[in-house]
N, C-alpha and C positions, 0 to 999 in steps of 0.2 A: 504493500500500500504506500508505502513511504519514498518507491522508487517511482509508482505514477506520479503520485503530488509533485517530482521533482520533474519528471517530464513535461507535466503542463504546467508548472512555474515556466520553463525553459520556453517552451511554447509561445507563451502569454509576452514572455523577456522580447522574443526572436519578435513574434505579431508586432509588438508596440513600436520596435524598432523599426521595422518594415514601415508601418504606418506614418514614421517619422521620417522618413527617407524624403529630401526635397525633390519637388517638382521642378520642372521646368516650360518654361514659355520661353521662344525663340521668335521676334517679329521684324519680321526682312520687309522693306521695304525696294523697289526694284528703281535703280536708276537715282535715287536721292542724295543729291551731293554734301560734303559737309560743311558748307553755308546756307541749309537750303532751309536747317529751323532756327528759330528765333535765340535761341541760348548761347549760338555760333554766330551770330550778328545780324542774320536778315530783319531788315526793318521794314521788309514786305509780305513774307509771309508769316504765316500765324499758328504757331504750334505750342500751344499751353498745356497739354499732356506730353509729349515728349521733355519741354523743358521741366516742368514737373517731374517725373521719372529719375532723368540728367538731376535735379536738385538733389534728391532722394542718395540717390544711388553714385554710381562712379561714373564720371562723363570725360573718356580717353580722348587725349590730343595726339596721339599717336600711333590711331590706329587704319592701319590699310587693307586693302584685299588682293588675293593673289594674281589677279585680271584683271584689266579693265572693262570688261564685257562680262554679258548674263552668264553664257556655258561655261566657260572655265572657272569663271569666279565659285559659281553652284558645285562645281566640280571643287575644288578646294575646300568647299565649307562642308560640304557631306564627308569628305575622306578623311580630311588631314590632311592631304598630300597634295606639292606644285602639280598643276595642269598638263605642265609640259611631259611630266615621268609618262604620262599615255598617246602623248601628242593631240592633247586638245589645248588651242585648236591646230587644225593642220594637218591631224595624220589621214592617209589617203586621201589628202586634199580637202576635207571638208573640215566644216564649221561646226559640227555637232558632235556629240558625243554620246555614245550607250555605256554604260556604267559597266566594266567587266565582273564578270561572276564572281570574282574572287574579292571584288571589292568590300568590306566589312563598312557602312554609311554610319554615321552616327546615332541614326535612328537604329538601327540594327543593335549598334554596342548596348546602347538603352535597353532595350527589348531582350538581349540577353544577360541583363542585370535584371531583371523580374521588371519593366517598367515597359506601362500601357503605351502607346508612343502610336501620336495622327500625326500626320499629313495636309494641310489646310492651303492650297493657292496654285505656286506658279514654281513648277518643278525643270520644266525644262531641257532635262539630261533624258535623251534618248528614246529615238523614232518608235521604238515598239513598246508593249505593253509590259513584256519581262523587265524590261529595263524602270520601271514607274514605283512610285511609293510604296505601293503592298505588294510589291514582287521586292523589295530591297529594304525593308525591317520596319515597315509601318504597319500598324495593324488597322488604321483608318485611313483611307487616301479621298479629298475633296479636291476636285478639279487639278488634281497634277496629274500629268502628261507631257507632250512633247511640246506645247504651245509656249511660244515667247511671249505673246505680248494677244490680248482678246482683238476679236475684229470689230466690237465696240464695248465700251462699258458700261451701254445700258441693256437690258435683257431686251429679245434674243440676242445671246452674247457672241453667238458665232455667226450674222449675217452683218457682213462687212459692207460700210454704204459704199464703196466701189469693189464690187466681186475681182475686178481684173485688175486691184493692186491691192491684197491682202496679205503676201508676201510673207514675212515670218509672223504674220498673226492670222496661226493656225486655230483648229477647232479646237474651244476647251472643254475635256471629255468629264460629262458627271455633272452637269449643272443643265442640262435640255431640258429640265422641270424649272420653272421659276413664273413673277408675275413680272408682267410687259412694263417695261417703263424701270424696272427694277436696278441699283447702281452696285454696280460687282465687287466695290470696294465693302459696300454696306453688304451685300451678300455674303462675302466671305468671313466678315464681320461674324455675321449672327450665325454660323455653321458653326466658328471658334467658339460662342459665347454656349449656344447648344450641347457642344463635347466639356466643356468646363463642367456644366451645370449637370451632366449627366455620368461622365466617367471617371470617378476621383476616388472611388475603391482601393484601387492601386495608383501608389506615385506615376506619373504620368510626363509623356515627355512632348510638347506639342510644338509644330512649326507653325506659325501661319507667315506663307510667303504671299504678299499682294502682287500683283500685277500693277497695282498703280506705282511709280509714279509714269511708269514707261507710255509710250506713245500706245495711240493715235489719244491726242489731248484732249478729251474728253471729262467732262466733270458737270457738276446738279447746277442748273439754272439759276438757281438763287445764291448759290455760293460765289459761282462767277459774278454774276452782279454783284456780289457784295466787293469782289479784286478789283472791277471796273469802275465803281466809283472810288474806291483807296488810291485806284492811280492819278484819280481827278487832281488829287491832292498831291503828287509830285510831279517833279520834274527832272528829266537827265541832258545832260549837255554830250554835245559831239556824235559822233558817227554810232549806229547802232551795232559794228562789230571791228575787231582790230585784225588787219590782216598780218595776224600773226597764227602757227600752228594749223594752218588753213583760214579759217576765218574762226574767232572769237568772241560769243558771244557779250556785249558790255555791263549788260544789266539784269537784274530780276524784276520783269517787267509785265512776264507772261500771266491773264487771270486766272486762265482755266491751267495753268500748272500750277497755282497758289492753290486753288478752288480742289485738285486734285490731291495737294498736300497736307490740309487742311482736313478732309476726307478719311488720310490713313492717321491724322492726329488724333481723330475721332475715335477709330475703330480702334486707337490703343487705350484709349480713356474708355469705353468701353470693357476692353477686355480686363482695363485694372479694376476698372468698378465689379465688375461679375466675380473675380478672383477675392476681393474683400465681401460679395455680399455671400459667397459660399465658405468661407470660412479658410480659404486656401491661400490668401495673398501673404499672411506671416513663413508660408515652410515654399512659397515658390521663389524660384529662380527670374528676373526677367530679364532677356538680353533683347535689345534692339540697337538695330545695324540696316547696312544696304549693301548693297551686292558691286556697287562700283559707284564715282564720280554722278555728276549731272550730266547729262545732253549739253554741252556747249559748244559747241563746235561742230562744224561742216569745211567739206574743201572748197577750197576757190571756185567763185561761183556757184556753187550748188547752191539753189534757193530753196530746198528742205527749211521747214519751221523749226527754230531750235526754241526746245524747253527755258533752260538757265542761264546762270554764269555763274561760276564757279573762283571768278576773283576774288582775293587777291591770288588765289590759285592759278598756276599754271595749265590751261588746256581740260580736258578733260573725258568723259565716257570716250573709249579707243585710246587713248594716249596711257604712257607709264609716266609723265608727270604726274604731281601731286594732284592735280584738279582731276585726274581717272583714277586713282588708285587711292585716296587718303577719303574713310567715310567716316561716318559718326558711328560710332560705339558705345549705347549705353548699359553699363550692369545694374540691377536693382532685383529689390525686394531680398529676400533670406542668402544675402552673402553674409549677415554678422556684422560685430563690428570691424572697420576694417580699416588698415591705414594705409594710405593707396600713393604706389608713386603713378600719377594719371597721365605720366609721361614715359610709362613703358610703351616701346615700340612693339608690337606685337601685329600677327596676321591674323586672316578668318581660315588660314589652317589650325590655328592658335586655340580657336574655340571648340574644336569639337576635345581636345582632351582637357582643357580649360572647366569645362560644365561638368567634364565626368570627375574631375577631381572634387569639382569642389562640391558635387556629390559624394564625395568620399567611395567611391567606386573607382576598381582595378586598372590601370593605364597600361597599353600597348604600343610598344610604340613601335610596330612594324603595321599596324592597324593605323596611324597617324603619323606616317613617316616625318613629313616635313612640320608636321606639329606640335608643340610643346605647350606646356599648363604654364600657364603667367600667375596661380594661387600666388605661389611665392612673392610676388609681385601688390598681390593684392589685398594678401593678410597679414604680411610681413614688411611691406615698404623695402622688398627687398627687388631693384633695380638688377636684369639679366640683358648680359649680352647680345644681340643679334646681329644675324647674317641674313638678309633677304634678298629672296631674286625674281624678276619677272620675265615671262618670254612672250613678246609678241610677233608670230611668222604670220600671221596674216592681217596685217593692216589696210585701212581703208582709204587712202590719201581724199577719192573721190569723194565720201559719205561723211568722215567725220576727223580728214584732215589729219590721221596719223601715220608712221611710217615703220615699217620693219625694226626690229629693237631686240637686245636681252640689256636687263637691267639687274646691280647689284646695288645693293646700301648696307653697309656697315655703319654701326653707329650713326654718325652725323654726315658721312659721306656718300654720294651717289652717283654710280659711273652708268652712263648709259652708252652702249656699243650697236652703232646702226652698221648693223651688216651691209648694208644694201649699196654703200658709198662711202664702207671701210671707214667708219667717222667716230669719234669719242664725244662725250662730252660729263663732265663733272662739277657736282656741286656738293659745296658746304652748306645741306640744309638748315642746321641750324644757325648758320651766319645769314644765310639766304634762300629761307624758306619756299619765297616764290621763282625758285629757279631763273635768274636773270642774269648771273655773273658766272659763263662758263668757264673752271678753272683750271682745267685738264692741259697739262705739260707732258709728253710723253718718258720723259726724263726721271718726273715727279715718284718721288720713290712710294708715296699712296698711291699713287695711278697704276703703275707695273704691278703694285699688289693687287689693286682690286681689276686688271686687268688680265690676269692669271688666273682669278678666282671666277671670272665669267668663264674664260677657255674651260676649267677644271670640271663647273658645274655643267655647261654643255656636254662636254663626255657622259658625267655622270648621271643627270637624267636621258639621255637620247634625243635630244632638243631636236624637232623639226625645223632646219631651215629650208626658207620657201624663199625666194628674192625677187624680188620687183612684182612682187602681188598688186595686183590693179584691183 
């Protein structure tokens, strides 16, 4: 008798434990730069729950993504691992990518730590169906598929007002039920707010990736009017783009990308409000981010509508300057108390073993090769090393004005090597954050280092090079 008693004390110990195991919320935003909420300077648009959150919690000046584009970027944040180790993008020439078998998603590592783990948005990695959320460790998948970007944002979500340029805004599969008029930001919305409210049995590990803030620029009527009279009320001098980087956009000026921003500000105040009214917001996790820079930028001449501007930032969505690759990172809700240096460099390979630490669950790091937990960082004030690199072989000079590239930064330095025209260029970001003073000597005994370290890393992932991509 006295040996059961000890068994279901142990039981009771193990349940309680279990039950106390933190949640996690993960809220990607697509396309949003890191000037683009208000806590980061914009004085046009208007985000009072992100800056809320950013107060709360930890709001990183130094955080980037492995891409400056949707697939590779997605591709880093589910692995752990650079884009280039598979040749995305790039390998047999294409832009896309399917998830290899072997790949272990973050979702997945969750899921085999006993946790519930959806799927909520804009998944993006790979043409078939094997390759999609509940084929790769979600056990609820909402509208992930292959689609980049909706053919509108209002329901029906897949009839695009010109059929013959729909182009990567394919069908989003799992959302053909809805009511007409309906806005997909608010829709994905109340699916997150739904699994909250229903699946919290088990510690739970949820995405919700929006489609907004990406093109086709789309947003609620009354929101836009509400950006179109705020701009009554300013005024900007000079030419509306710098022909610099292709052409660069001047200002944040766009309504219906405020209108659009505004939108996914909502659907996170929202989702905090449901997490406190169910009793969940003390033992959850929240991390929000975006997936790459702003839309600023186009090539010469193209008259594509561009979304932002990403200044003081150099360039941005397509480019490995800091205006494509530097996004907003916020932590919150049950990290603890915490003494944060907010100036760790870190990637969004960074965060998939990042969350599972600090879940206090098992780290692998052949499961998140290029990735490492910044805890240290965040509950320690203890400041870590890095080496980071980017590769982009298929640039879009035409579309959005960038060019062929691999990129390293060590610390405060940053060499970028354009293949395409044998060219260097280096900066001291933190002397000159907005890339404007190229410092590269080939002489330069930093330069020969971090010029060895690109050759090196190229061997070592298998880098696709592609040259004179049009």
């Amino acid at each position: 008798m006295k040996r059961i008693f000890q068994i279901i004390v142990l039981l009771m110990v193990a349940h309680q434990a279990f039950t106390q195991q933190k949640n996690v919320v993960m809220f990607v935003v697509d396309d949003l730069g890191y000037f683009d909420i208000e806590t980061h300077g914009s004085s046009f648009y208007e985000t009072p729950n992100i800056d809320a959150l950013a107060k709360e919690g930890i709001d990183f000046s130094n955080a980037y993504v492995s891409h400056p584009r949707c697939v590779p970027s997605r591709y880093g944040m589910q692995t752990g691992k650079y884009p280039a180790r598979v040749g995305v993008p790039g390998g047999h020439g294409k832009d896309e990518c399917n998830l290899e078998e072997t790949e272990i998603t973050i979702g997945q590592a969750f899921k085999n730590n006993g946790y519930q783990t959806a799927f909520i948005g804009k998944w993006h990695l790979g043409n078939t169906e094997e390759a999609w959320p509940q084929n790769r460790g979600y056990d609820v998948n909402i509208a992930g598929c292959s689609a980049g970007a909706p053919r509108s944002y209002f329901y029906p979500y897949n009839v695009p007002k010109n059929p013959k340029k729909s182009g990567n805004h394919k069908l989003i599969v799992g959302l053909e039920e809805g009511t007409k008029g309906e806005y997909l930001t608010d829709r994905l919305t109340k699916e997150s707010v739904k699994y909250l409210k229903e699946e919290h049995k088990k510690p739970f590990f949820m995405m919700l990736c929006h489609y907004g803030v990406h093109t086709p620029l789309e947003a609620k009527p009354d929101l836009v009017k509400k950006y179109q009279e705020k701009l009554k009320g300013m005024s900007f001098e000079g030419p509306e783009f710098l022909m610099k980087d292709g052409e660069t956009k001047k200002n944040q000026d766009n309504a219906v990308y405020a209108a659009m921003i505004e939108s996914v500000d909502q659907s996170l105040g929202q989702l905090v409000a449901t997490l406190k009214e169910e009793g969940l917001y003390d033992n959850t996790i929240i991390l929000f981010t975006s997936d790459h820079g702003g839309l600023s930028n186009r090539g010469v001449g193209n008259k594509r509508k561009i979304a932002t501007s990403n200044l003081p930032l150099r360039a941005g969505k397509g480019h490995n300057y800091e205006g494509g690759t530097k996004v907003p990172l916020i932590l919150s809700g049950a990290i603890g108390e915490v003494s944060v240096n907010i100036n760790q460099l870190t990637i969004n390979t960074d965060i998939y073993p990042t969350l599972l630490d600090l879940c206090d669950l098992p780290l692998e790091k052949k499961q998140h090769l290029d990735g490492i937990s910044i805890k240290p960082s965040i509950v320690k004030n203890k400041n870590i090393k890095r080496k980071l690199y980017w590769h982009s072989p298929m640039a879009r000079p035409q579309s959005t004005g960038d060019t062929n590239c691999t990129v390293v930064r060590e610390e405060n330095l940053k060499l970028f090597y354009f293949y395409d025209e044998d060219r260097y260029e280096m900066y001291d970001v933190n002397e000159d954050p907005y890339e404007t003073n190229n410092i590269f000597e080939s002489n330069n005994k930093n330069a020969k280092k971090l010029v060895k370290a690109i050759q090196n890393w190229q061997q070592d992932v298998n880098a696709v090079i592609i040259k004179n991509n049009k």
